[in-house]
ZAMAR-360844 format. One record per residue: residue in one letter; x negated, y negated, z negated of N, C-alpha, C in turn. Coordinates in steps of 0.05 Angstrom, whole numbers, plus 32768, in hexadecimal, padded with zeros to 4 digits. Layout:
% ZAMAR-360844
AXYZXYZXYZ
...
//
This chain:
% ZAMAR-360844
X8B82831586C28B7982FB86B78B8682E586C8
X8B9582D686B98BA682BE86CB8B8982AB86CD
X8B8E829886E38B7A828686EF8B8E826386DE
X8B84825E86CF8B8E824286D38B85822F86E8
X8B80822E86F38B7D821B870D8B8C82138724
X8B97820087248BB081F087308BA381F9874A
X8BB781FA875B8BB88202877B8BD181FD878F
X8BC781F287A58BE381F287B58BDF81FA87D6
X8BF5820687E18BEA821587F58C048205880C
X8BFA81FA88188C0581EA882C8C0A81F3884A
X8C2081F488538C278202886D8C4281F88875
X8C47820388968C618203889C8C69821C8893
X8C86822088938CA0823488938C90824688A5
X8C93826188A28C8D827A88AD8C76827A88B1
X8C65827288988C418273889C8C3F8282888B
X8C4482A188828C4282AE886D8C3582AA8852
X8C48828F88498C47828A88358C5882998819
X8C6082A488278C7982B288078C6182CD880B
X8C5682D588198C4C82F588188C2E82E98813
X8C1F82D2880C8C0A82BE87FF8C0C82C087E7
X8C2882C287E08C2882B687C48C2D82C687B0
X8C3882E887C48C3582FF87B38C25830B87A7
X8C10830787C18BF1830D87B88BE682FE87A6
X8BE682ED87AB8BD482D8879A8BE582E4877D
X8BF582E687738BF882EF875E8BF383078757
X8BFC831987658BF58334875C8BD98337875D
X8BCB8327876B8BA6832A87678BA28311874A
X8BB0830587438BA482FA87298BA582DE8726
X8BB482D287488BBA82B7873F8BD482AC8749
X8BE082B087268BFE82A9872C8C02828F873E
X8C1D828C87518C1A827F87688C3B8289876A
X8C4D827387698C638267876C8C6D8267878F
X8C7B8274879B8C88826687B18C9E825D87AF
X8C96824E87C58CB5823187C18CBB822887A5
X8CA5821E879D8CAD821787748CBA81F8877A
X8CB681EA87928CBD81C9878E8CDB81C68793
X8CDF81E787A58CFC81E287B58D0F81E987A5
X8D0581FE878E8D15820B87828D1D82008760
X8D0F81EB875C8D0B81DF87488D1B81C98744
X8D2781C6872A8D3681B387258D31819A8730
X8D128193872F8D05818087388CEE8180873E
X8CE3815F874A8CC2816987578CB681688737
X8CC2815387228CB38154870E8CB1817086FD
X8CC3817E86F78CC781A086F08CB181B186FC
X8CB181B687168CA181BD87248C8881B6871C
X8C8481A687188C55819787178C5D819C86FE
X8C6A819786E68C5C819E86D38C5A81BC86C9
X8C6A81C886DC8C7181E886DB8C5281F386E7
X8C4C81E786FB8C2C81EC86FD8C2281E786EC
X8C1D81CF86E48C0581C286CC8C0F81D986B7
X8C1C81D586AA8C2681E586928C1482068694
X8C1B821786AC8C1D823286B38BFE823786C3
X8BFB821A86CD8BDE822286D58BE2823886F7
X8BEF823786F88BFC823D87128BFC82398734
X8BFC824487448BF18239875D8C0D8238876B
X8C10822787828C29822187918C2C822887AD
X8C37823787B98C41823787D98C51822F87DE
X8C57821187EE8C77820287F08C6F81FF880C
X8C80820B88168C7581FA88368C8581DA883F
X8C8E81D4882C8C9281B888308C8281A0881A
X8C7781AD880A8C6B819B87F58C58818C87FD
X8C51818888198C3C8179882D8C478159882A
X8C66815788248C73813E882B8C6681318811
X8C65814087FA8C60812F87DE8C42813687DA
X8C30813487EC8C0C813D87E68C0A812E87D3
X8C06811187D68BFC80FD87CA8BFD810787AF
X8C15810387A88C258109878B8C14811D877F
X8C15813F87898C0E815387818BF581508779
X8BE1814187948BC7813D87878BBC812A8771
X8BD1811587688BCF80FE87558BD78109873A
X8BEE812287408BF0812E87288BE08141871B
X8BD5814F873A8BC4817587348BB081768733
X8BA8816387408B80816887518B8281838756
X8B958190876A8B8A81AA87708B7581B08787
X8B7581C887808B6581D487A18B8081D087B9
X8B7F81D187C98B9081CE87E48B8181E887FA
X8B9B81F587FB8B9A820A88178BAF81FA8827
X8BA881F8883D8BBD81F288538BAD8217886F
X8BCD822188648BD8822C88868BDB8219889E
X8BCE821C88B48BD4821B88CA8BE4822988DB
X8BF3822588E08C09822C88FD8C1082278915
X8C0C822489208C17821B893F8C368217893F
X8C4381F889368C5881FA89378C6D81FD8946
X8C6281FE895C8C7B820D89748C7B82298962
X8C69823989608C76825889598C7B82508947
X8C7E823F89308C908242891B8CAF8232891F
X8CB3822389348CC2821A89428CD58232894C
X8CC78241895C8CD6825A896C8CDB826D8952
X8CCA8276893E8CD4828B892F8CE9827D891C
X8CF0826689178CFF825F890C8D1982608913
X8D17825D89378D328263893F8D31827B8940
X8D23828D89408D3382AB89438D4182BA8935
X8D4382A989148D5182A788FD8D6582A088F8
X8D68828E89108D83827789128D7E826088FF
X8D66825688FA8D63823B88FB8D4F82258907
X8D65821589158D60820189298D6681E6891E
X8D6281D689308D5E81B8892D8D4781AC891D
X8D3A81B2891A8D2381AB88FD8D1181A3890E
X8D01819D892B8CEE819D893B8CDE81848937
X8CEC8174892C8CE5815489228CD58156890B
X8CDD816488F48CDA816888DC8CBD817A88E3
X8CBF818B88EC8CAF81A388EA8C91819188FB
X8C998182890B8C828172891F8C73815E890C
X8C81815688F58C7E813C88E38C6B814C88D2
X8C7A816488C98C67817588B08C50818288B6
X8C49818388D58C2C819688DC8C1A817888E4
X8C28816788E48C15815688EA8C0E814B88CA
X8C13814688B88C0F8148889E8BFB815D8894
X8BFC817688A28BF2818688988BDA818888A6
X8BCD817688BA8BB7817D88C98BAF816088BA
X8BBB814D88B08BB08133889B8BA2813D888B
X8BB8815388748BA6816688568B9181718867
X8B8B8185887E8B77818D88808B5E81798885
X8B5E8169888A8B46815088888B3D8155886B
X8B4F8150885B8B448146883E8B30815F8836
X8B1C8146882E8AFE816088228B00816D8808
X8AF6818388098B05819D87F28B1981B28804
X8B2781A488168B4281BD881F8B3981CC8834
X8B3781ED88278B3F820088358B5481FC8849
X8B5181FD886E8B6181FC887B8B56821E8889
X8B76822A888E8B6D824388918B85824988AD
X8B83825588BF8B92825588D38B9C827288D3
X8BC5826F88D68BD2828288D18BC882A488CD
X8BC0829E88F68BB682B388FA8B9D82BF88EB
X8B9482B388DD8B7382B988D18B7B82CA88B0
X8B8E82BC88A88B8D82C588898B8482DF8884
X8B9482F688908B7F830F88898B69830E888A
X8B5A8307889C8B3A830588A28B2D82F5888D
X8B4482DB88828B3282D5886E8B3882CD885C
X8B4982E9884E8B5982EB88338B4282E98822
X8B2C82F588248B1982FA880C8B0A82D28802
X8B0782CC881C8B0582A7881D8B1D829E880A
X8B3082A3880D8B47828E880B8B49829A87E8
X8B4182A787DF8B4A82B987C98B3882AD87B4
X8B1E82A987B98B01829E87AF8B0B827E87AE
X8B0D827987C48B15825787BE8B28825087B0
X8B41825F87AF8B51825B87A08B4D825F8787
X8B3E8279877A8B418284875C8B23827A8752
X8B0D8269876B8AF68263875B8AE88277874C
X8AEA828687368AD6829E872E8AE182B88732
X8AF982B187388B0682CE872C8AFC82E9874C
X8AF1830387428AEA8314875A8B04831C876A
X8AFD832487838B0F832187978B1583438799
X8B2D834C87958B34836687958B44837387AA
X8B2F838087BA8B38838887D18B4A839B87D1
X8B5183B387BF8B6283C887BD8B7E83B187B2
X8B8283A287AC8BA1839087A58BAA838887C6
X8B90837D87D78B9A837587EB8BA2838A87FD
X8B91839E88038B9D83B388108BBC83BE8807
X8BB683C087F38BD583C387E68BF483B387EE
X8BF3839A87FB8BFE838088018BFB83788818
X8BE1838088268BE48378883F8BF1836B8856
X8C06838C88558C188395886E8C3683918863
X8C37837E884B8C4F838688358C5E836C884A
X8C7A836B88588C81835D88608C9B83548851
X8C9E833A884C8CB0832A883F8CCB832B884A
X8CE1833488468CFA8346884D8D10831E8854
X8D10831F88698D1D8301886D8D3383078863
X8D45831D885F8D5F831888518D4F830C8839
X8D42831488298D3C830788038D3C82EB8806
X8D3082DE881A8D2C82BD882D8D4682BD8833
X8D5982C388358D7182B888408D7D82B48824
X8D7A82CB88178D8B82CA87FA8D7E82B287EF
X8D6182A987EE8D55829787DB8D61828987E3
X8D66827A87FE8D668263880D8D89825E880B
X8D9A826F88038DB3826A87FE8DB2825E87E9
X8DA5826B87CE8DAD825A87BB8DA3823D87AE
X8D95823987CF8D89821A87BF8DA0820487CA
X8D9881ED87B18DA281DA87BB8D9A81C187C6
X8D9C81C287DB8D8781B087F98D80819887EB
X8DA2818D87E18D9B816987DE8D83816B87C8
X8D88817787B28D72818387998D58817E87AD
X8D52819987BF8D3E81A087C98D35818687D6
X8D40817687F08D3A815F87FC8D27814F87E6
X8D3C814A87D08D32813087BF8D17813B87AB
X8D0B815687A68CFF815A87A48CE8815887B6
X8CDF815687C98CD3815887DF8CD1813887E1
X8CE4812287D78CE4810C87E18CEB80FE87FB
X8CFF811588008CFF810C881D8D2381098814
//
């Protein structure tokens, strides 16, 4: 049973958001990663939610909140991270210089967690409180623990992230993001 209920799940880079957004679908609530980056546009993107009824994991879509919530009224998850370790795991990938960017976006992202309604859930916690995050997100829908066991331990293969991340196109991506 698809969930129409708009959703957006807010984080830095390497907050296991692409392996969020597997689940969340394969348990019943389709959920997009990187739909703003990969999208013609930011406007393609929001109506591709509205339209599909669809939930979002962008770990940059923090820059355009305002927007998303003027367009979505969604629920809001924000991941927490400790951006030094997403700082350090970023370089161990070989990408660097972003420390500015990445400092600008967690402080944004401890802004969304103020706002009343948002689930703020800390990296380390998600397993512990997948069954929380699942309920707030899908609102009625029952929480199916044999899908998550299933997905758990399922780790997201960074070559498929290298391949995605090749074929975007940044300036696209930037101006989507508004930045």
């Amino acid at each position: 049973m698809k969930n129409k209920r708009n959703f957006i799940v807010l984080s830095l880079p390497r907050s296991r958001t692409a392996w969020l957004s597997l689940y969340l679908t394969l348990a019943g609530l389709p959920c997009e990663h990187e739909l703003i980056a990969k999208s013609d546009s930011f406007e393609f993107a929001i109506n591709k939610i509205k339209v599909e009824g669809i939930g979002c994991c962008d770990t940059a879509q923090v820059f355009r909140l305002k927007e998303l919530k003027d367009e979505l009224n969604p629920k809001i998850l924000v991941i927490k991270r400790n951006v030094k370790e997403v700082i350090d795991s970023l370089s161990k990938i070989g990408i660097t210089g972003i420390d500015e960017f990445l400092i600008k976006q967690s402080e944004l992202l401890d802004q969304a967690s103020m706002d009343e309604g948002t689930l703020t859930v800390r990296y380390e916690d998600i397993d512990s409180r997948i069954e929380e995050i699942y309920s707030y997100l899908s609102g009625d829908l029952e929480f199916n623990r044999e899908i998550y066991k299933k997905v758990k331990d399922y780790n997201i293969k960074f070559n498929d992230l290298i391949q995605f991340s090749k074929s975007l196109n940044y300036k696209k991506v930037l101006n989507n993001y508004g930045l």
